[in-house]
N, C-alpha and C positions, 0 to 999 in steps of 0.2 A: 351547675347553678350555685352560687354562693350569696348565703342572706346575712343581713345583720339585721339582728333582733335586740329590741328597746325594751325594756319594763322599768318603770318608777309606779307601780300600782300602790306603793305602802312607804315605809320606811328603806328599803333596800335600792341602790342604784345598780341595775343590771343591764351589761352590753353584751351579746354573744354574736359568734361568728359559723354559720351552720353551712358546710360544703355536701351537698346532694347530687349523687352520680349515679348512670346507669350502670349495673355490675351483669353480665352474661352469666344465667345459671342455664344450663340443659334444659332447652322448652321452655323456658318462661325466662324475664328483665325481671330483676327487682331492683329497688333503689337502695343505696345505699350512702346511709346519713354517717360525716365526716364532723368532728363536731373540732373546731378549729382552735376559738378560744371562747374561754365562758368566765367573764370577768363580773366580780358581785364586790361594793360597797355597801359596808354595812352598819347600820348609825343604831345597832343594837345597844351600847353603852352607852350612848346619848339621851336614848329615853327610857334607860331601864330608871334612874331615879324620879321621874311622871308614870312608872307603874302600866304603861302603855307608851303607843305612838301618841305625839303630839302632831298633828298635820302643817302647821303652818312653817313649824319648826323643820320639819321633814324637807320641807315645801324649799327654804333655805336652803338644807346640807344637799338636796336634789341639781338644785342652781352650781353650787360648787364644784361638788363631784362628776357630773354628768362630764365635761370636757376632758377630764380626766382621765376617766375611766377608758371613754372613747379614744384619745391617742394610746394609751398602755394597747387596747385593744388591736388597734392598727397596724402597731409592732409586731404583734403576732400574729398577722396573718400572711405575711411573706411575702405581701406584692399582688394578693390576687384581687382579681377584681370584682368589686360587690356589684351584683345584679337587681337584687332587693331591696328596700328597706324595712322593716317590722316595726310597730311599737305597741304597746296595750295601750288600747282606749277607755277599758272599763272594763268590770268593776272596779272599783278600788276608794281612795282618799283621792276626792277633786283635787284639789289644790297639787298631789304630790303627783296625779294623772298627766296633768295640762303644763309640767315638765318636761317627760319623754316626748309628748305631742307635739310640743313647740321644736322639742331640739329636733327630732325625725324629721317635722317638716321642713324645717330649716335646712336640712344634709339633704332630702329629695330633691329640691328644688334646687339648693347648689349642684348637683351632682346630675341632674336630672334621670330619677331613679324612681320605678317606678313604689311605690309605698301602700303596704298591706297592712290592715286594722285590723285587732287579735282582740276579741274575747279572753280576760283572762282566766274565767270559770272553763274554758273550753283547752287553752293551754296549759290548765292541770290536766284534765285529761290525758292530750296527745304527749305530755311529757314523757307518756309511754313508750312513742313510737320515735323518741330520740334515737335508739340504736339501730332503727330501721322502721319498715311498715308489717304489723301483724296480721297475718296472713288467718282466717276462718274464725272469727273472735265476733263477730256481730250472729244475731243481736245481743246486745250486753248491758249488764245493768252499771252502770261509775256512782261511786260513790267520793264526791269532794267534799273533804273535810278541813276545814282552817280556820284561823282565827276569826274571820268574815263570814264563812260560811259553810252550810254542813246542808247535801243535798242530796237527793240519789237523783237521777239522768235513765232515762231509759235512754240508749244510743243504738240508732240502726246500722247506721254509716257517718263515715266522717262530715260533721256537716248537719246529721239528721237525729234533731234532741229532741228528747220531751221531759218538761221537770216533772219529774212525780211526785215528792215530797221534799220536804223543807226545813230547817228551826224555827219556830214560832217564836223564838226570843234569842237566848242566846245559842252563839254558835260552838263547838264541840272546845276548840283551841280556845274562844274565849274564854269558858270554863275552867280549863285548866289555867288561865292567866290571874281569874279572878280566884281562883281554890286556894292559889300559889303568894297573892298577896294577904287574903285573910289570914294563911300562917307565916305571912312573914319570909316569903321563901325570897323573893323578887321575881326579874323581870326576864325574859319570857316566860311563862310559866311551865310550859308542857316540858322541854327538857328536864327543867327541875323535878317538879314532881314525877316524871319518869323516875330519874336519879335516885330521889328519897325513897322513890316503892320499893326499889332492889334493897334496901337496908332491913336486915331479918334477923334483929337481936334475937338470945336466947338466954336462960339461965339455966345450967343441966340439963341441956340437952330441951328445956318446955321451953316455946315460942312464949313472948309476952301479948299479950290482948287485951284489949281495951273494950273491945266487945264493940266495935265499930259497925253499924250497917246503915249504909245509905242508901237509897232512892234507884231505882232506875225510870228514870220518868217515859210515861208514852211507851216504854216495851213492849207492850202486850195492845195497844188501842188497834183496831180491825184501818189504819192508813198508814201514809209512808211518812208522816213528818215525825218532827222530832221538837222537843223540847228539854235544855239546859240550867236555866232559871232557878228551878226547884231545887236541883242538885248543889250550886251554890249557896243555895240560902240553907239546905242541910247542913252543909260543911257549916258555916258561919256557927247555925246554933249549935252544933258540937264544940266547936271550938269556943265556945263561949262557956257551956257549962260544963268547960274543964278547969280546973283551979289553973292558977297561974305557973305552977310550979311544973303539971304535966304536961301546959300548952310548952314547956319549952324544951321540952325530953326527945330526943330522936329518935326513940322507939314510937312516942306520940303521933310526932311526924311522919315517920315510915310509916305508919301501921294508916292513917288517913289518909296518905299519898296512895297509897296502893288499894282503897277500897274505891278513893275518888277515880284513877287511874281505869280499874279495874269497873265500876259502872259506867263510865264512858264506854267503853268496850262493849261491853253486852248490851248496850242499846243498840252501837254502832250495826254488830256484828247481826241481830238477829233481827233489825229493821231490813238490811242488805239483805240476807240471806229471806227473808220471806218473801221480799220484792224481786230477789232472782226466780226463787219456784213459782209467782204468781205469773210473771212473765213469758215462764220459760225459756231461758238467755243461756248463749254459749258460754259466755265471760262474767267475768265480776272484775269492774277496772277499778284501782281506787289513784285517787289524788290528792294534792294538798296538802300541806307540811305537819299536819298530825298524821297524814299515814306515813311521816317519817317513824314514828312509835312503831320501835322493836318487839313490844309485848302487843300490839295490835296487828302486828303482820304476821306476827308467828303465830297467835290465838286464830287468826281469820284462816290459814290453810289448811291448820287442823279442822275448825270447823267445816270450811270447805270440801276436804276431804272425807272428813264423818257422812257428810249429810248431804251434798253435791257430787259428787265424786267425779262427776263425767264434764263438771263448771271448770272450765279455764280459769286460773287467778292471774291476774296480770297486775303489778305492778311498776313503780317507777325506781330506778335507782334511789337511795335516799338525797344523796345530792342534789336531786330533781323534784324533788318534794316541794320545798320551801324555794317561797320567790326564785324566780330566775328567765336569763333571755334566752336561753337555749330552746328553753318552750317554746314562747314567743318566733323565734325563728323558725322552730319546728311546725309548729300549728300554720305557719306565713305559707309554708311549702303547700300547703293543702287546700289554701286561697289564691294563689298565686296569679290564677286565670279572671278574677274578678278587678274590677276597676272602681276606685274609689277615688274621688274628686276630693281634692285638699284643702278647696274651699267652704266645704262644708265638715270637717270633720270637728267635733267636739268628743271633752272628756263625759264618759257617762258613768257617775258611780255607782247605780244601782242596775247595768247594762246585765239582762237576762241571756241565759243559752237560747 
């Protein structure tokens, strides 16, 4: 079976091409995911000077790009022939949604194929199971984090969620986006302020400090949500009653990148981990283009390991973090049996697991 999967959920136009085959192991089939091509335009420099996505704008470069992308993609699939269609329906930005929706339906109907609607809070998830299907991992606690959204998922079975907590404002990646514009870093945020945390001036051998401590909001409240809000508005008043002269020193910046950096974490991490021991779950999945963060994957195993030890960690390549179709086609594989009428399909941007 070979799919082609659609995402325009945000500013990214994403086509992928996902070949799924049965492989003969001793006593048991398992599938095995081919992943063909996974083609991503990206209008990241577009709107790094609006400090964010602009949607309408998006909504344009999505019109452009999308036929584009789609032949490059074509090229490299060698002749085979597609059986599926996929697109994300929702969550996302309406306007840059009801792009991939239009084009998907438009190549179903030409091609008369049959077309699968993705959740894209559910296709971070399964970006897991890109490299195949994971075998004894339910039940599991997921934790999707991005710039849209930061949730934890109780998940039993592919297919079978329950949200457990949430951001009551902003979301994890937002955070980093807005921490990142009050110093002046730009646009996407969370790369950068990554970047700046690793910078660890010294003078003979003593660290410099500014005697920085910010917030970790909701860590310790008896639920599973979360709140980001406060942590910004820390950053802001720090950075304001710093003279002008420290707000522009890179030891300044380092030194709040890494504490802002670093309280995202420890909410992240000890929200997750409470809600895995209250559960009691085989797995901890995370998703979503801040569990691209290196210092977040690496802090979470260790903790994992301290304090779960018997918890599966599962994550996603990091190329699979952030926007893409290969999810999309991935998660399509898992729908594949269900029938959806193309007369009825709309963009949903607030579309729950």
């Amino acid at each position: 079976m070979t799919i082609l999967g659609i995402d325009t959920s945000c500013d990214d136009t994403c086509i992928s091409v996902l070949e799924v085959k049965n492989e003969q192991v001793p006593r048991r089939r398992e599938k095995r995911f081919n992943l063909i091509s996974n083609n991503i335009s990206s209008q990241v420099k577009l709107h790094a000077k609006y400090g964010g996505v602009y949607p309408f704008l998006a909504k344009r470069e999505h019109q452009k790009n999308l036929p584009a992308v789609f032949k490059k993609t074509l090229r490299q699939t060698q002749g085979k022939q597609i059986d599926l269609i996929a697109v994300t329906v929702g969550p996302g930005l309406e306007p840059c949604l009801w792009q991939g929706i239009n084009f998907a339906v438009e190549l179903a109907k030409k091609n008369k194929k049959p077309l699968i609607l993705v959740n894209h809070i559910e296709a971070h998830i399964l970006a897991n199971f890109i490299g195949g299907e994971i075998k004894n991992c339910f039940p599991a606690i997921c934790l999707v984090v991005s710039g849209g959204h930061t949730q934890l998922i109780l998940m039993r079975d592919v297919g079978k969620y329950k949200l457990l907590g949430e951001t009551r404002d902003d979301a994890a990646g937002e955070c980093f986006d807005k921490a990142a514009r009050i110093l002046g870093l730009g646009y996407p945020g969370g790369p950068i302020v990554a970047k700046m945390a690793k910078f660890n001036p010294s003078i003979d051998g003593q660290e410099l400090k500014f005697q920085i401590k910010l917030p970790r909001p909701m860590i310790y409240q008896k639920n599973y949500d979360f709140s980001f809000s406060g942590l910004k508005t820390a950053v802001l008043y720090d950075f304001k009653n710093r003279s002008l002269k420290v707000r522009k020193t890179k030891e300044y910046i380092g030194e709040i990148s890494k504490e802002v950096q670093q309280s995202i974490i420890d909410v992240l991490i000890h929200k997750t981990l409470k809600t895995a021991k209250d559960y009691r779950v085989k797995s901890i999945i995370l998703g979503g283009g801040v569990a691209a963060n290196e210092e977040l994957r690496k802090q979470f195993k260790e903790k994992i390991q301290k304090e779960i030890p018997n918890t599966k960690y599962i994550i996603p390549d990091t190329k699979y973090c952030t926007d893409n179709a290969a999810m999309v086609a991935t998660t399509a594989y898992f729908h594949r049996k269900e029938n959806f009428n193309l007369q009825q399909i709309k963009a949903d941007a607030n579309l729950r697991v």
